[in-house]
C-alpha positions in Angstrom: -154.5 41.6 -94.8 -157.7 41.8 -96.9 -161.1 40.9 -95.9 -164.1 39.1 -98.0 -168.1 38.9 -97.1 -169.8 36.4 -98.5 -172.5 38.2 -100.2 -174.7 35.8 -99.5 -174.5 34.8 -95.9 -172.7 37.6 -94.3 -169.7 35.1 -93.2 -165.9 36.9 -93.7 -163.0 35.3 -94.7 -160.5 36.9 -92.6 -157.1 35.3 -93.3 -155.9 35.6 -89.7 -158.3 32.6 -89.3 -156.9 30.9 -92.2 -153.3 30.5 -91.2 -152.8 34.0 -93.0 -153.7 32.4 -96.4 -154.9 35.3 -98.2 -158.5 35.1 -99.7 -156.9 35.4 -103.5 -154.6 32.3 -102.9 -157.3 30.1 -101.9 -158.2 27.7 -105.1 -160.7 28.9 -107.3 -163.0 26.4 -105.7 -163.4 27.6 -102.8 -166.6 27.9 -101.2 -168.2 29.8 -98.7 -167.8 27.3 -95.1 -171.0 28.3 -94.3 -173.6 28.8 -97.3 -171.1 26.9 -99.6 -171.4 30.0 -102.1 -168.6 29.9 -104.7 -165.5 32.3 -104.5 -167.1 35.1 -106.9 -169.5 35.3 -104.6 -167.4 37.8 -101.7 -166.5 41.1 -101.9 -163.8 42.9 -100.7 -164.2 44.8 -97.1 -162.1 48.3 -97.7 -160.5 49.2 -94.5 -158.4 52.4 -94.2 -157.5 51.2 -98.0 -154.6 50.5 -99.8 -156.5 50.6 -103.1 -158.2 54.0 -102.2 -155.7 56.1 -100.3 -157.5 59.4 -101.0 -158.2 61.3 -97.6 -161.8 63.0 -98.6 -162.8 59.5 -100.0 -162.4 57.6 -96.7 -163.8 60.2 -94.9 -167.1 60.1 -96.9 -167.4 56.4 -96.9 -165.5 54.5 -93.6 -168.9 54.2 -90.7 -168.4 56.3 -87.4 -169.9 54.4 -84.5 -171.0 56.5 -81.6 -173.8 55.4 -78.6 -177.2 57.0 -79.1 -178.8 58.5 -76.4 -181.2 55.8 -75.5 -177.7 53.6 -75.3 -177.8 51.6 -78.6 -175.7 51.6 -81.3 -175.3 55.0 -83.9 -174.1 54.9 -87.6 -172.7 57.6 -89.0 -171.5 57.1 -92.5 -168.2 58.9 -92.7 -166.9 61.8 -90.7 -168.1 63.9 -94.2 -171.6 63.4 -95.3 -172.1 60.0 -97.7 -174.1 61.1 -100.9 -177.5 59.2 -100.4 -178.7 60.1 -104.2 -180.3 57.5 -106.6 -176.7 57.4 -108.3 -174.4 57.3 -105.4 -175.7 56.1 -101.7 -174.9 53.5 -99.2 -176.8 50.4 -99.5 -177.2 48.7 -96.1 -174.6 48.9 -92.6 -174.2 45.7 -90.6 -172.9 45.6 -86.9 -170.0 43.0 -86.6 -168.8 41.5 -83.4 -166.3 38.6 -83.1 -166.3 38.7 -87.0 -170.5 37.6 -87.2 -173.0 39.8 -88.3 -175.0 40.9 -85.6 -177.7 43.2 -87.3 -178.3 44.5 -90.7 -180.4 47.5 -91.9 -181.1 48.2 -95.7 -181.0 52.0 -96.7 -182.6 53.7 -99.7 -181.6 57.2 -101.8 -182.7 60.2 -100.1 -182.5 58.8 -96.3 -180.5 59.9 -93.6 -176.9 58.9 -93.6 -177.1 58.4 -89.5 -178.6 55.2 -89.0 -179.8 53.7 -85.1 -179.4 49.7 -84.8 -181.5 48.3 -82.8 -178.1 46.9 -80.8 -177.2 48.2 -77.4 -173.6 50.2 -77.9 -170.3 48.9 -76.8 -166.4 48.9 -78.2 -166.6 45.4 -79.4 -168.7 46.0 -82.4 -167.3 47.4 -86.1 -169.3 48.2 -88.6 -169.7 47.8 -92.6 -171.1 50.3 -95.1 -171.9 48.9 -98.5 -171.6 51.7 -101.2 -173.0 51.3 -104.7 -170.2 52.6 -106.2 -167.0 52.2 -104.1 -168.0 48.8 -102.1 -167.9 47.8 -98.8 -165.9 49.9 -95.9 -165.3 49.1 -92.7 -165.3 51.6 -89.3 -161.9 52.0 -87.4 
């Protein structure tokens, strides 16, 4: 099932959370539980997508988290280079753990596509790349 963030506040509707109501069948009302931010306001979080099944795509935009040598966390965005050009770059990666975010860093065009958090490594944390042109992906 579909994820949403809260483009304000960082919060995700995950639906397992919801009795498996998907974010589309709650009311057009809705608001965010914890910024009260109306529906329009989240975006989807691709995964391995449905919507974008194309191999070279994925593997260009999905983060790859590794340990850096000093121990903290590594971002990688995709297993192939992300574009970081004024027209097509990744935006910011957020750590997640226990479906929170847990750090944040902003990126510009012409950076680095490897990013260090300031978050010591381990297998409990995801992470979310926020393209300017394909959206938001989330690591395996």
């Amino acid at each position: 099932m579909k994820k949403f963030i809260c483009e304000k506040c960082n919060y995700i509707y995950d639906p397992k959370e919801h009795n498996n109501v998907t974010f589309e069948n709650q009311p057009e009302d809705y608001k965010c539980p914890i910024c009260g931010a109306e529906k329009k306001s989240f975006k989807e979080i691709k995964e391995e997508t449905i919507e974008d099944n194309n191999p070279e795509t994925q593997k260009k935009h999905i983060p790859v988290i590794s340990k850096s040598e000093n121990g903290k966390t590594l971002i990688k965005i995709g297993e192939i280079d992300h574009p970081m050009e004024e027209i097509h770059y990744i935006t910011k990666v957020q750590l997640i753990k226990n479906n929170k975010v847990i750090e944040t860093k902003t990126l510009h065009p012409n950076e680095k596509n490897i990013v260090e958090m300031e978050t010591i490594f381990n297998t409990e944390i995801e992470a979310l790349a926020y393209c300017n042109l394909h959206g938001i992906w989330k690591s395996k």
